[in-house]
BADOLUM-605353 format. One record per residue (C-alpha): residue in three letters; x, y, z. Coordinates in nm, 3 decimals, decimal comma, padded with zeros to 5 digits. Each point is the difference from the previous one (the first is absolute). Layout:
N
ala  X  Y  Z
...
END
This chain:
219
unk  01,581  -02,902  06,122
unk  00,071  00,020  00,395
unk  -00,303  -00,025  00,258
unk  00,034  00,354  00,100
unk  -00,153  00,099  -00,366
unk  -00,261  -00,248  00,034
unk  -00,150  00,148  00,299
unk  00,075  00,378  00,009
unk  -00,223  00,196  00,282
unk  -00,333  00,128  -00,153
unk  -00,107  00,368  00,100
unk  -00,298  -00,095  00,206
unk  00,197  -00,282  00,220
unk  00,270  00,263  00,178
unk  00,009  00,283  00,172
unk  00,058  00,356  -00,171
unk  00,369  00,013  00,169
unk  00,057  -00,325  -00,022
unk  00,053  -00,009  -00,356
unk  00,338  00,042  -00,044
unk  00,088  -00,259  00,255
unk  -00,287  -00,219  00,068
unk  -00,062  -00,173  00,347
unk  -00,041  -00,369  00,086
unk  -00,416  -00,041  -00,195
unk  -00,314  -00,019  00,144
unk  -00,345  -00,075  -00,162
unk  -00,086  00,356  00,001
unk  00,093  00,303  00,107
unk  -00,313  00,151  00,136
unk  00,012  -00,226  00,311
unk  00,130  00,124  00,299
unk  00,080  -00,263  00,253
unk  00,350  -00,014  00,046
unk  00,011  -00,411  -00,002
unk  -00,209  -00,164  -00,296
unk  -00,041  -00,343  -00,054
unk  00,131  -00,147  -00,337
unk  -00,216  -00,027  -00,272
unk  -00,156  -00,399  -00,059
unk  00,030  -00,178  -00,312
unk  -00,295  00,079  -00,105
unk  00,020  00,371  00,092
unk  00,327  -00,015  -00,231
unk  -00,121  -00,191  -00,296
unk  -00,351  00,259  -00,003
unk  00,238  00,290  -00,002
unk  00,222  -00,144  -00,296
unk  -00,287  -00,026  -00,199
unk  -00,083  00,316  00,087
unk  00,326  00,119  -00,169
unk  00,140  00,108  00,356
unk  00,366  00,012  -00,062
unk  00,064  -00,017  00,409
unk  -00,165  -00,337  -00,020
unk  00,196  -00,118  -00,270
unk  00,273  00,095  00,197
unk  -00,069  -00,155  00,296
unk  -00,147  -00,295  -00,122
unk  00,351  -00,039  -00,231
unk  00,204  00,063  00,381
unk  -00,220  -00,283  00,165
unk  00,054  -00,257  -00,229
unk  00,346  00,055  -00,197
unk  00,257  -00,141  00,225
unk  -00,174  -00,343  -00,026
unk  -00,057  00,007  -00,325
unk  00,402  00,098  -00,049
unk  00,055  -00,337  00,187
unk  -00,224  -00,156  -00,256
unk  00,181  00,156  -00,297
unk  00,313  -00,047  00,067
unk  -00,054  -00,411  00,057
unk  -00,119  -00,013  -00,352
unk  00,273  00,255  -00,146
unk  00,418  -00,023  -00,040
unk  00,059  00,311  00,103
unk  -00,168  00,289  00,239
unk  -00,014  00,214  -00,337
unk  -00,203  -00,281  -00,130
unk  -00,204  -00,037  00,278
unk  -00,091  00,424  00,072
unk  -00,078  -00,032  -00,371
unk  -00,264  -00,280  00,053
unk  -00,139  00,221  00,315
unk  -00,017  00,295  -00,215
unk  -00,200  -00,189  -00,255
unk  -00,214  -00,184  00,221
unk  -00,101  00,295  00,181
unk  -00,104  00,196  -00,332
unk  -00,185  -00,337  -00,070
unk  -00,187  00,062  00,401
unk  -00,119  00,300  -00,047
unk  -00,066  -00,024  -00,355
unk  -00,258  -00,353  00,078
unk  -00,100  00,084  00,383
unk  -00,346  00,087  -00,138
unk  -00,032  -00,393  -00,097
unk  00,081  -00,059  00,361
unk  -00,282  -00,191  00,151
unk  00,071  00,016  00,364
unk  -00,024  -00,377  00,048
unk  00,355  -00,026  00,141
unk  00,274  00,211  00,159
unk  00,117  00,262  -00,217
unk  00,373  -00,161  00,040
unk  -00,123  -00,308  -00,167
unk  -00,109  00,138  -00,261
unk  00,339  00,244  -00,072
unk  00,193  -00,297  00,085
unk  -00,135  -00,141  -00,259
unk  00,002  00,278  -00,250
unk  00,381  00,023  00,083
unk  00,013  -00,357  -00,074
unk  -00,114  00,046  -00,316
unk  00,211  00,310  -00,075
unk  00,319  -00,278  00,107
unk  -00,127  -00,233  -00,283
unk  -00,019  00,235  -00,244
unk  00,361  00,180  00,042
unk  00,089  -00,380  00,005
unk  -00,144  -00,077  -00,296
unk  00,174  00,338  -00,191
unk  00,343  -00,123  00,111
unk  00,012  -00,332  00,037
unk  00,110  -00,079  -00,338
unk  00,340  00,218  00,059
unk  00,117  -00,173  00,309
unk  00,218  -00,365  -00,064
unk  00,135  -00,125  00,321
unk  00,142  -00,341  00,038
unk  -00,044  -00,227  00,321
unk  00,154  -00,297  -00,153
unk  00,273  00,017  00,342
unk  -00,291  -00,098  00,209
unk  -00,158  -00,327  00,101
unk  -00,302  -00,150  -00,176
unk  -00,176  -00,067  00,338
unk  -00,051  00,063  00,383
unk  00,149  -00,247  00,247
unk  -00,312  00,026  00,197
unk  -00,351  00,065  -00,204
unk  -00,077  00,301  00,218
unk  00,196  00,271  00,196
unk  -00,164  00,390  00,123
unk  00,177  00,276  -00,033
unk  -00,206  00,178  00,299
unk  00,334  -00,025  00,211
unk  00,232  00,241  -00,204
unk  00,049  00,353  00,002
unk  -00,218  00,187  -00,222
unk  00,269  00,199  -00,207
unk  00,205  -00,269  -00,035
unk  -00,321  -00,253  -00,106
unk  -00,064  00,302  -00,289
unk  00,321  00,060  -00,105
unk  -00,036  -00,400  -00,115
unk  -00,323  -00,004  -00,103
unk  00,079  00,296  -00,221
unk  00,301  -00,139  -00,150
unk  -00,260  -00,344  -00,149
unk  -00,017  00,025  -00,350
unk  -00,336  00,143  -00,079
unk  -00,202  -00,279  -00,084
unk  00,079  -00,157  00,342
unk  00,025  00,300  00,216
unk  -00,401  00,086  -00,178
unk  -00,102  -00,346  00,098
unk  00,123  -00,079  00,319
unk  -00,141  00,318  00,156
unk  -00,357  -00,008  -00,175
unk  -00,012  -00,390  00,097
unk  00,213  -00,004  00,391
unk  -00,105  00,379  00,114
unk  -00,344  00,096  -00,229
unk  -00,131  -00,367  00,011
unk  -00,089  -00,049  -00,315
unk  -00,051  -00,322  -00,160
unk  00,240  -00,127  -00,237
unk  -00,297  -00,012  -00,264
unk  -00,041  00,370  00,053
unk  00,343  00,089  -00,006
unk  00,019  -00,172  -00,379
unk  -00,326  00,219  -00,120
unk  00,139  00,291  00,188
unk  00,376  -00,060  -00,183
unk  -00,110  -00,178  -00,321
unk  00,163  -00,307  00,095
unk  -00,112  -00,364  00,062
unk  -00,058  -00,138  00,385
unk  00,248  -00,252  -00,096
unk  00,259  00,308  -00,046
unk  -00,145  00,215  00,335
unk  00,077  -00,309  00,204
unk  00,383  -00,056  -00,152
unk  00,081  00,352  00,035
unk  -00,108  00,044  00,345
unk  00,227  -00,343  00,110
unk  00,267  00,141  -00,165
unk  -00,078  00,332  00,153
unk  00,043  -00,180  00,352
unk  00,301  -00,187  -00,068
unk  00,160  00,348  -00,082
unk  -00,119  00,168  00,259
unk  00,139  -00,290  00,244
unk  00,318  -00,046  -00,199
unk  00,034  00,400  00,064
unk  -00,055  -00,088  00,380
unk  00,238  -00,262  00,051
unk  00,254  00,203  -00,152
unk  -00,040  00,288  00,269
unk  00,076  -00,263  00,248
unk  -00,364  00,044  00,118
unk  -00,152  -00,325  00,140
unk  -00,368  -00,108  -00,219
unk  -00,310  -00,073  00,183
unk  -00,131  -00,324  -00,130
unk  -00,390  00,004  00,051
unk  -00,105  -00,413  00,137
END
């Protein structure tokens, strides 16, 4: 199911000869000022509950680019990753009612997105088998950032960790989640959070060093 049939145009939020070809949105269409400012996060959450399709719409064109860039750390593959959007947006606008308001909206569809990452990990874990028996079993130096790199090139390795690792490392080094958390969250033990995320790192800098790209040691 594509975005576009998600958020079709309702008949009250375009113009009659617009309908064919609709126009960049606005809130409404009885106003009559040619500039008008764009809606606030509240103004958009109130309308999706309202059932406004327009708000759906634009709320889904405010916030799914970073959300992508969420999705597609946790997922192999962009397919993966639109299909974790897709989800996590029917799970936004299904739940935004049980939005209390007491943070940013973005938290809390980060979050949701998240938790649509964990479950598509948890469906296909089981049928992935990758080795990493050619790298080492620990990091020269105990820490290193990756904050340096290029971004595409940084996801292109993150997304080629075997799943337990590449789910780990970003929930504990980009969410911040404790390694405690990350074992309820996973169904795993601390113990096993912690060794997966070193062995995450020593990938990831193996990966590095390999590229003939210089690591940053943190003192």
């Amino acid at each position: 199911m594509s975005a576009a049939t998600w958020f079709a145009f309702g008949a009250d939020d375009v113009l009659p000869d617009q309908a064919a070809a609709p126009v960049a949105p606005r809130l409404t269409a009885s106003r009559s000022s040619a500039v008008t400012s764009p809606p606030t996060e509240a103004e958009l959450i109130d309308g999706c509950l309202r059932g406004r399709q327009l708000a759906q719409k634009l709320l889904y064109d405010k916030y799914a680019g970073k959300m992508m860039a969420v999705c597609l750390r946790y997922a192999q593959t962009t397919f993966e990753a639109e299909d974790v959007l897709q989800e996590g947006f029917l799970t936004v606008f299904r739940t935004l009612a049980s939005f209390r308001r007491e943070c940013p909206l973005e938290f809390w569809i980060r979050r949701i997105m998240i938790n649509a990452a964990l479950r598509q990990h948890r469906r296909n874990a089981s049928l992935v088998a990758v080795s990493d028996g050619d790298y080492p079993e620990t990091l020269a130096s105990e820490e290193f950032t990756l904050s340096n790199y290029n971004f595409q090139e940084l996801l292109h390795m993150v997304q080629e960790l075997a799943p337990r690792y590449r789910m780990v490392f970003n929930l504990y080094a980009i969410e911040g989640y404790t390694h405690k958390e990350i074992g309820e969250l996973l169904g795993i033990t601390e113990g096993t959070s912690k060794s997966q995320y070193s062995r995450a790192r020593v990938i990831l800098q193996t990966k590095l060093e390999r590229l003939g790209a210089p690591t940053r040691h943190v003192s």
